[in-house]
C-alpha atoms as one frame of an Amber mdcrd trajectory, in Angstrom:
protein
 -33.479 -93.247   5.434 -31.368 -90.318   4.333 -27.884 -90.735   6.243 -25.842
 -88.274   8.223 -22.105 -87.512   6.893 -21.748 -86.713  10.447 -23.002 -87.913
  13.296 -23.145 -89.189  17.628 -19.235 -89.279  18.418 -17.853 -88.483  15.091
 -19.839 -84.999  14.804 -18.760 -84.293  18.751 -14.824 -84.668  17.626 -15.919
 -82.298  14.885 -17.480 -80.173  16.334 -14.447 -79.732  19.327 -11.409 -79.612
  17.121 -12.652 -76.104  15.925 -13.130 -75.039  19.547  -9.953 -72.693  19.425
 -11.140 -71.191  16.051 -11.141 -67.312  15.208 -13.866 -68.540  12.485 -16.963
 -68.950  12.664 -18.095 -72.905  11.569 -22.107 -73.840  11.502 -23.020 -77.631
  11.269 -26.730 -78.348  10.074 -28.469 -80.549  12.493 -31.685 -81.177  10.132
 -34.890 -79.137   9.711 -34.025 -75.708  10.519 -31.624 -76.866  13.113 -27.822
 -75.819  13.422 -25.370 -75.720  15.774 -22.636 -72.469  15.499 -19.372 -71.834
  17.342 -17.814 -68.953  17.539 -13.894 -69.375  19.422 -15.874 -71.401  22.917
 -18.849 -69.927  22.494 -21.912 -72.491  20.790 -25.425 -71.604  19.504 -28.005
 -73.898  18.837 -30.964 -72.275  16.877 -34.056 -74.203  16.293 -32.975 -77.590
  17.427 -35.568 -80.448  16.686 -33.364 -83.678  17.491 -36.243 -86.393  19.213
 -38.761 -88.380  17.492 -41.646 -86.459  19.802 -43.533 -85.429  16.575 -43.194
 -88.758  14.643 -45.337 -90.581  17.961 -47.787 -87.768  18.296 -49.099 -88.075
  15.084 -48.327 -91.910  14.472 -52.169 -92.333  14.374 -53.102 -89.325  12.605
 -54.070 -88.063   9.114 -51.034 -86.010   8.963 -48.525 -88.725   9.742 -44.842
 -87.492  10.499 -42.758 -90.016   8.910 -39.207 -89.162   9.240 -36.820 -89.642
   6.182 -33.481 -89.024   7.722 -31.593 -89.931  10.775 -30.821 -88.402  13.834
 -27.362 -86.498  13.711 -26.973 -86.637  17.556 -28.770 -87.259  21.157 -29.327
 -83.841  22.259 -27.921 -85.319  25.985 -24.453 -85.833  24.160 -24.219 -82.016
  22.905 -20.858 -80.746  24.051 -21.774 -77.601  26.189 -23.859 -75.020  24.529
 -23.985 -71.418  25.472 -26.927 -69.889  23.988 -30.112 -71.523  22.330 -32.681
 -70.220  20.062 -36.508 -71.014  18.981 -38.495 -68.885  16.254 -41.532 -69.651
  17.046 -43.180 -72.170  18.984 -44.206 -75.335  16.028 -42.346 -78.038  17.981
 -39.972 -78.482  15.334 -38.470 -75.178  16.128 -39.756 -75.674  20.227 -39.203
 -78.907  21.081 -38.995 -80.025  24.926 -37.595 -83.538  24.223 -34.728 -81.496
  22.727 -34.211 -78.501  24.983 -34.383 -79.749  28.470 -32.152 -82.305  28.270
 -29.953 -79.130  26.923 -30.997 -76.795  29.286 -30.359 -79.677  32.351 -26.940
 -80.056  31.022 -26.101 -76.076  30.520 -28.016 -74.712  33.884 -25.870 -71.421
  32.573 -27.431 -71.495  28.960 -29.283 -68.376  27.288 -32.840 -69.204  25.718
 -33.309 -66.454  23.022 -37.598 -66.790  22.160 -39.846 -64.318  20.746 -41.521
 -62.141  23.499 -44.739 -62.753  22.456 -44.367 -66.446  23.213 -43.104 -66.536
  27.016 -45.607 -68.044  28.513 -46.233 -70.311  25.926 -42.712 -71.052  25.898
 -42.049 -71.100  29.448 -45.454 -73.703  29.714 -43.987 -76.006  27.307 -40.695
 -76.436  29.149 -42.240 -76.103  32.685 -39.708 -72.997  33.546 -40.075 -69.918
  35.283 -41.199 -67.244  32.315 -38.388 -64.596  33.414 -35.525 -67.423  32.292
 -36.394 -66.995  28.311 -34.783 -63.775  26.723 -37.617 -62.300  24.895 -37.225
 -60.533  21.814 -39.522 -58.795  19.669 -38.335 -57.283  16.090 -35.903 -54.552
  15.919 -34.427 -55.802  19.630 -31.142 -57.007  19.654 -29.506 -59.366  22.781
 -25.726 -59.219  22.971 -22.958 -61.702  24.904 -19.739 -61.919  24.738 -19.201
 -61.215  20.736 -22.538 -62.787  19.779 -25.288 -60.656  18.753 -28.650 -61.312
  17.988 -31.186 -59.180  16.350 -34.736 -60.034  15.860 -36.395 -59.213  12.536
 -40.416 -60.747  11.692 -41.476 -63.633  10.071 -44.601 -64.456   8.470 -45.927
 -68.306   9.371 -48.308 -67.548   7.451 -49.444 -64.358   8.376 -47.063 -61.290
  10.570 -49.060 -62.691  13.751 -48.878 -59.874  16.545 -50.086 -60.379  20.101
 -51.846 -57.708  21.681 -49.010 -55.701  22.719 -47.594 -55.490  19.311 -45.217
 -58.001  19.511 -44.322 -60.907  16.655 -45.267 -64.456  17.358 -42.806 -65.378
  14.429 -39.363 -64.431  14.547 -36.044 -64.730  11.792 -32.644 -63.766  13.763
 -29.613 -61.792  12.437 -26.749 -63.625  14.645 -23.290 -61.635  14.071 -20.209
 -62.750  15.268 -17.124 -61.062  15.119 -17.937 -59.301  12.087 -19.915 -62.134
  10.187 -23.138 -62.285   9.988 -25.786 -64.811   9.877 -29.634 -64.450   8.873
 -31.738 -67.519  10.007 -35.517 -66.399   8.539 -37.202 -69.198  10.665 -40.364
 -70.588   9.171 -41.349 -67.651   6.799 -43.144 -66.616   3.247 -42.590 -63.456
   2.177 -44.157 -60.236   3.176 -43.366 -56.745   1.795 -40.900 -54.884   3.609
 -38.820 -58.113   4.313 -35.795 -57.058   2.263 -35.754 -53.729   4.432 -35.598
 -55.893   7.410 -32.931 -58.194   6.019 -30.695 -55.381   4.103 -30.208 -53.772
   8.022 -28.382 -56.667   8.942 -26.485 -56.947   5.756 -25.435 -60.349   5.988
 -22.929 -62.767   4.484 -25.351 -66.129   4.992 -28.822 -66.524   4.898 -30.299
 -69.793   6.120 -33.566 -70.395   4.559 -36.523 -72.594   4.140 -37.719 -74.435
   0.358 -40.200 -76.814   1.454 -42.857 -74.198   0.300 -46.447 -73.462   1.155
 -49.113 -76.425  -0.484 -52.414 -76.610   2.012 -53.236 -79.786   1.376 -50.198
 -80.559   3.946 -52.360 -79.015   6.716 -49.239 -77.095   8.329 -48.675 -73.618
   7.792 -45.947 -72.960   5.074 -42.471 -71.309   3.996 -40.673 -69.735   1.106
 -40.455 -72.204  -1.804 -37.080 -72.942  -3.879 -37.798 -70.102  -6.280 -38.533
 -68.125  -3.558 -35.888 -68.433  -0.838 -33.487 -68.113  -3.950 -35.257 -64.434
  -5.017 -34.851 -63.333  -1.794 -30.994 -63.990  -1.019 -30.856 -62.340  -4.723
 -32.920 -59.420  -3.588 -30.688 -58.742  -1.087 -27.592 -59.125  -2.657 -27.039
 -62.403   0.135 -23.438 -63.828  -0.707 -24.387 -67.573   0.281 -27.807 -69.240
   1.195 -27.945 -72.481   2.466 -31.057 -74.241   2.043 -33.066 -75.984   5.153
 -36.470 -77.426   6.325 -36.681 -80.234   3.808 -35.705 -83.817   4.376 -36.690
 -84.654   7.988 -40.874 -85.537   7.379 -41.554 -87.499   4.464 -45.095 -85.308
   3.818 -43.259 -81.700   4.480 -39.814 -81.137   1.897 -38.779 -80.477  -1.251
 -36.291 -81.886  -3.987 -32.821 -80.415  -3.602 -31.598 -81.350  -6.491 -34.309
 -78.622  -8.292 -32.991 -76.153  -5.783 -29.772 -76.631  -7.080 -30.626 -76.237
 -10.576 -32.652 -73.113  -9.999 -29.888 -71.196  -8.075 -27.248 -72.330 -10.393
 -29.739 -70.951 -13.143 -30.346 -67.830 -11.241 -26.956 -67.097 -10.834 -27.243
 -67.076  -6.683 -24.352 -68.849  -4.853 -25.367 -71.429  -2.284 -24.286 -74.098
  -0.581 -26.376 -77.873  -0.063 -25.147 -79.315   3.246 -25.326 -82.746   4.502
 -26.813 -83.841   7.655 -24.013 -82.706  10.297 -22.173 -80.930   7.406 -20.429
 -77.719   8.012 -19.596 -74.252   6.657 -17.446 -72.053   8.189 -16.760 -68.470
   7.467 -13.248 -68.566   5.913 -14.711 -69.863   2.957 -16.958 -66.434   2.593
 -14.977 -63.636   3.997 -11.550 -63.030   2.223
């Protein structure tokens, strides 16, 4: 079991001593799961902290053995403001994780893609008009925090009938830095368009690839995720959804050794690790 550097109490006291900040800090919380804060205002984008996917496929052919721990019960966040989900795979959706959330932070924003209210709102057992729904190109702003909505393709650029993407990435920009979180992506042409608009100093991106024989839809590989922040002249990628189910990630280490080779900076955190902007922005 992989161990967090972080975690329960000790990632709270963290996470709380930066509350005053004029940076921004992220912590990962595993998967494609962080937590930002920018001054007293917290994020949580694509939070998967329960063991609801482990039990429902316990008895399965696709068994979700997890490899790592737990960073933190999502009932012992400190208060979070706004919350995000890509796309509705219950690693990125997960009611075990947001209710408790949402029951704690009755004020809390729910940024989804529009295309998946009622899906969303079903899953949670909420009204539909509490989500903010976003479709790409559509930004949602609150107090210094934007977020802007650009596609993703999980396999495919899904659409609903109405035009609107089942798949989302977010461009999150706060006080002048700016985040891109792709969600669960490969890549399609015309993504570096959609990623140059935003212009950003971080990219958060997925490496545990796209093999079939998984039987889950798939992401940017290592090689890939590391083309793209190059395409786009990214500063700093961090690299995500590896090391939570033992049949779904990817070696690090070889991500490591093909930025380095590459020439693209990144930066490998630790379960309930942080970053925070001073050490991008001069």
């Amino acid at each position: 079991m992989i161990k967090a550097l972080r975690k329960n109490q000790e990632l709270i006291n963290d996470i709380l001593s930066y509350e005053n900040s004029e940076d921004v800090h992220l912590w990962w919380l595993g998967q494609s799961g962080y937590l930002i804060q920018y001054k007293k205002t917290r994020i949580l984008i694509d939070p998967y902290l329960s063991d609801s996917l482990t039990k429902k496929y316990a008895e399965t052919d696709k068994p979700h053995v997890r490899i790592s721990e737990r960073v933190i019960d999502p009932r012992d966040l400190p208060r979070i403001d706004i919350m995000s989900s890509s796309h509705n795979h219950t690693d990125h959706l997960d009611a075990e994780t947001i209710l408790p959330i949402l029951e704690a932070n009755p004020t809390c924003k729910i940024i989804i893609p529009k295309a998946n209210r009622n899906f969303v709102a079903n899953r949670l057992a909420i009204d539909p008009s509490i989500p903010v729904g976003l479709n790409a190109g559509e930004s949602w702003e609150h107090e210094g925090v934007k977020l802007t909505a650009i596609p993703a393709a999980h396999n495919a650029l899904d659409q609903d009938e109405h035009g609107n993407f089942l798949y989302l990435g977010y461009g999150i920009e706060l006080g002048g830095f700016r985040i891109y979180h792709s969600g669960d992506t490969l890549h399609y042409d015309g993504m570096e368009q959609w990623i140059e608009k935003l212009s950003p100093h971080l990219a958060l991106l997925p490496i545990n690839g796209n093999d079939p024989i998984r039987k889950v839809a798939g992401n940017l590989n290592a090689d890939e995720a590391i083309d793209l922040a190059l395409n786009c002249s990214i500063p700093l990628m961090i690299p995500c959804h590896y090391d939570l189910f033992a049949f779904n990630t990817a070696n690090v280490e070889e991500f490591m050794q093909k930025a380095a080779a590459k020439k693209q900076k990144y930066c490998v955190l630790e379960l309930g690790g942080k970053l925070s902007s001073k050490e991008l922005l001069p």
